[in-house]
C-alpha positions as CSV (number, residue, x, y, z in Angstrom):
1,X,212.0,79.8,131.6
2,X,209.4,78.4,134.7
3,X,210.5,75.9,136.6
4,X,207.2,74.1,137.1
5,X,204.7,74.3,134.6
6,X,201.1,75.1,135.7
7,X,198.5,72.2,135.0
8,X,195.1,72.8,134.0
9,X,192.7,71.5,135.8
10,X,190.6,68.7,134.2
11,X,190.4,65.3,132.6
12,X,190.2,64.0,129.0
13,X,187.2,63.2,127.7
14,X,185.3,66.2,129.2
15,X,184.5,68.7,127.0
16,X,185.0,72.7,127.0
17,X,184.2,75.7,125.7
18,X,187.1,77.8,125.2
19,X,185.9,81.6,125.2
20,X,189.3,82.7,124.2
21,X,189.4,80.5,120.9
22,X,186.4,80.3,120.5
23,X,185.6,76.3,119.8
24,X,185.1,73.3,121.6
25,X,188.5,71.3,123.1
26,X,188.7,68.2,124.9
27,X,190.1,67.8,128.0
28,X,191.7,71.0,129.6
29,X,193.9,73.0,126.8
30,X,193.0,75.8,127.7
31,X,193.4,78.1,131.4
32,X,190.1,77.6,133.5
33,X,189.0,81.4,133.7
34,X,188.5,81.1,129.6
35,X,186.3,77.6,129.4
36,X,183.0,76.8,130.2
37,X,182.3,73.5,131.2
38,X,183.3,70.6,131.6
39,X,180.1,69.2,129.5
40,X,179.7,65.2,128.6
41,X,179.3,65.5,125.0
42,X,181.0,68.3,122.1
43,X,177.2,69.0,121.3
44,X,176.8,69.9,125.0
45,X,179.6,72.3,125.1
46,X,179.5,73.4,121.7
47,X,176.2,75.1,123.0
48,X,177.6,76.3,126.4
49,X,176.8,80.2,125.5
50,X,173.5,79.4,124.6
51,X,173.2,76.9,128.1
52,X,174.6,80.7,130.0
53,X,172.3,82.6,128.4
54,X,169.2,80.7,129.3
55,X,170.4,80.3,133.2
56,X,171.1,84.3,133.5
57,X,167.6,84.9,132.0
58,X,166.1,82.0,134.4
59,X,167.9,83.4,136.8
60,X,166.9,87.4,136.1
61,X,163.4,86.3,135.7
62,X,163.0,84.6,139.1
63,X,161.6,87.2,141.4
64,X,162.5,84.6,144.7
65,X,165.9,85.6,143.8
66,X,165.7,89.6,143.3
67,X,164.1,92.4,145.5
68,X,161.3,94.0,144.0
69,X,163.4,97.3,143.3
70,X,165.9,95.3,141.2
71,X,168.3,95.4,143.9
72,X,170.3,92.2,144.3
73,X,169.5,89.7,146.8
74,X,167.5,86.4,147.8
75,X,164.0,86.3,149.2
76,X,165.2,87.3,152.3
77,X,167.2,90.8,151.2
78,X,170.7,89.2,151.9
């Protein structure tokens, strides 16, 4: 048996996405690397893969962002 008990990191009334489970949870039930979020509303995170999806394509469709060769990188080839 642990001696202390880990908190998760969060407050109620936010709203997750738990990857692991699956669903939407409020406030932190679940460990941070498995949640997206926090969101304001359960609509807003019940949506969260949908909200990732959209940013990786922004983000794979800004050529700012990404070297002409598809290397990684900003505009200035850090």
């Amino acid at each position: 048996m642990a001696l202390f008990k880990r908190k998760t990191a969060g407050k109620p009334g936010e709203w997750y996405y738990c990857l692991e489970h699956r669903r939407v949870e409020e406030g932190p039930q679940c460990r941070a690397a498995n949640r997206l979020g926090p969101y304001t509303t359960p609509e807003e995170a019940a949506r969260a893969i949908e909200t990732a999806q959209a940013r990786n394509e922004e983000w794979d469709e800004d050529d700012a962002r990404w070297h002409e060769d598809g290397e990684g990188g900003d505009a200035q080839g850090r």
